[in-house]
C-alpha positions in Angstrom: 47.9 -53.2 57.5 45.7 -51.6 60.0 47.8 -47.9 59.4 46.6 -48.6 55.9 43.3 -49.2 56.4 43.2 -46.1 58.9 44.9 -43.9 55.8 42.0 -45.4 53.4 39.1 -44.6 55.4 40.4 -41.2 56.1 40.7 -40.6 52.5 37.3 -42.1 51.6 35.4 -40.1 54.2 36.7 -37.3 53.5 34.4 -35.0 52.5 35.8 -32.5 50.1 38.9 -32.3 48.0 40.7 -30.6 50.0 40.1 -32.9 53.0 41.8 -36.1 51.2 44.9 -34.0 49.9 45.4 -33.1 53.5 45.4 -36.5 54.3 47.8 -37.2 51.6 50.1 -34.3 52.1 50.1 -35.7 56.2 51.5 -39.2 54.9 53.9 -37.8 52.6 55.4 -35.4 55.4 55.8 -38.7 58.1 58.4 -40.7 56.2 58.0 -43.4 58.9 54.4 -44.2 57.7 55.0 -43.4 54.2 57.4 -46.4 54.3 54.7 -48.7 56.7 52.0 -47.8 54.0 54.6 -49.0 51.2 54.9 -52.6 53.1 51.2 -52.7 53.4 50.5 -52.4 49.9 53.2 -54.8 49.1 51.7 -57.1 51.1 48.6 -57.2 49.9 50.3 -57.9 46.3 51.5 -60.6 47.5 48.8 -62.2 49.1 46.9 -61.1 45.9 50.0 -63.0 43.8 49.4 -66.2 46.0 45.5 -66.4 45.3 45.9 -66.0 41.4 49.0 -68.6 41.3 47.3 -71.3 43.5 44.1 -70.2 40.8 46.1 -71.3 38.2 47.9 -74.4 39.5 44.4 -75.4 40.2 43.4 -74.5 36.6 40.8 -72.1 36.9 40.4 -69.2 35.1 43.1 -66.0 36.3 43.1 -62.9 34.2 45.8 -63.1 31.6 49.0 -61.1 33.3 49.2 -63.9 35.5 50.8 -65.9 33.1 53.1 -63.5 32.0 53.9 -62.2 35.9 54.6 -66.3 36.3 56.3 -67.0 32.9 59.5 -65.0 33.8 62.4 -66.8 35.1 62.8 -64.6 37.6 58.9 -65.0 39.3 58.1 -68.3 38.7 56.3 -68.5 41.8 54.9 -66.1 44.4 58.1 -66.6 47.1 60.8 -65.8 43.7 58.2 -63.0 42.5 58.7 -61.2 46.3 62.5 -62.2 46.5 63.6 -60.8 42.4 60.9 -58.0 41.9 58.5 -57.7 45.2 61.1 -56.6 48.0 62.8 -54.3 45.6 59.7 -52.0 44.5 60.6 -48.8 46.3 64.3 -49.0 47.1 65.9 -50.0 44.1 63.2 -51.0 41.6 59.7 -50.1 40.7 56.8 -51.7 39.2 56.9 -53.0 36.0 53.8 -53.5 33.6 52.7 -56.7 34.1 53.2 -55.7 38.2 50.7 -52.7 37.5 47.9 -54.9 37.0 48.7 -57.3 40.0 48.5 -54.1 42.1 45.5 -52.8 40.1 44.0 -56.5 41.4 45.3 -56.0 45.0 43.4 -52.6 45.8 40.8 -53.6 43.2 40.9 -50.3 41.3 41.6 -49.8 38.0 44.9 -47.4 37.2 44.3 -44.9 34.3 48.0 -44.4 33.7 48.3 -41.1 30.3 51.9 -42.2 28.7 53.1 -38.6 27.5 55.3 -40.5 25.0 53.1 -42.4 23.6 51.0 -39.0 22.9 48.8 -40.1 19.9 48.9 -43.4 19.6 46.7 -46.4 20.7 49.2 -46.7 24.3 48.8 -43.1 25.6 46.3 -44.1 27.7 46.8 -47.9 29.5 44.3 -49.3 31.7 45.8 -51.5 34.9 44.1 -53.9 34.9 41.7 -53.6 31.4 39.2 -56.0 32.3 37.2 -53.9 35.4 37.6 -50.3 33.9 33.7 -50.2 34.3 33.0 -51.8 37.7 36.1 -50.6 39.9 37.0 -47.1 40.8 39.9 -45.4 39.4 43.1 -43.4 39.8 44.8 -41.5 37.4 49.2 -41.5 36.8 51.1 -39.4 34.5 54.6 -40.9 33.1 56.7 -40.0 30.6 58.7 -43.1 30.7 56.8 -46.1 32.5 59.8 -45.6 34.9 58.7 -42.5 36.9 55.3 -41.5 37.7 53.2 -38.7 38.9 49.6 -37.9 40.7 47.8 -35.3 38.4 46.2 -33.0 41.6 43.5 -30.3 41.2 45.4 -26.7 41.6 44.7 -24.9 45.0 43.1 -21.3 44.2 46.1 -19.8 46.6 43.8 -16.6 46.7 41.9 -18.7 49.5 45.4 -19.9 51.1 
């Protein structure tokens, strides 16, 4: 946790562009950390996932995804949610929809995710999560299949390289 909290500041004091995709381009080259910055943010979707659930068994209000993240047989609570989906994200498995907005809700950002697919119609653009698109900051994903996604990256002018 405290490697990703190191990676974050870097990135959020950073004071150009080009500053936080060296940052990012350093993570990506130490696969060590890469995979320590994985289990960080897995973490906190968990502990994120533990806070809504005990928010609903106490009935209070929880956005909606956390019925349907809880209604599957296979996450009924938080400890079957990190043994079926949880401890596979990154080996075997990635995130489904429903995940996206728990993680969304763990780094409290919203994820602007353009579905080439769905190219005009209502679902090219999906918010994760929909209910803070105003008040949280954002990130923007590219997929083509909800299965494999990409960072959209300002190109480097290579005349300055």
């Amino acid at each position: 946790m405290q490697l990703l909290k190191r990676k974050w500041l870097a990135v959020v004091e950073s004071s150009s562009a080009e500053e936080r995709q060296a940052v990012c381009d350093e993570i990506f080259r130490n696969e060590e950390e890469e995979y320590s910055l994985l289990e960080a943010v897995k973490l906190l979707m968990l502990n994120t996932a533990i806070e809504l659930y005990n928010d609903m068994q106490q009935e209070k209000d929880v956005p909606i995804f956390c019925w349907l993240l809880f209604a599957r047989d296979s996450s009924d609570t938080p400890c079957t949610f990190l043994s079926n989906h949880l401890n596979q994200v990154g080996f075997s498995g990635g995130l489904e929809q429903v995940e996206m907005f728990l993680l969304g809700y763990a780094l409290e950002l919203t994820i602007n995710v353009y579905r080439l697919y769905k190219f005009e119609t209502d679902e090219f653009l999906t918010f994760y999560p929909d209910d803070h698109k105003e008040d949280w900051p954002a990130v923007s994903l590219i997929t083509e299949d909800d299965r494999h996604y990409n960072v959209p990256v300002q190109k480097q002018d290579t005349a300055r390289l």
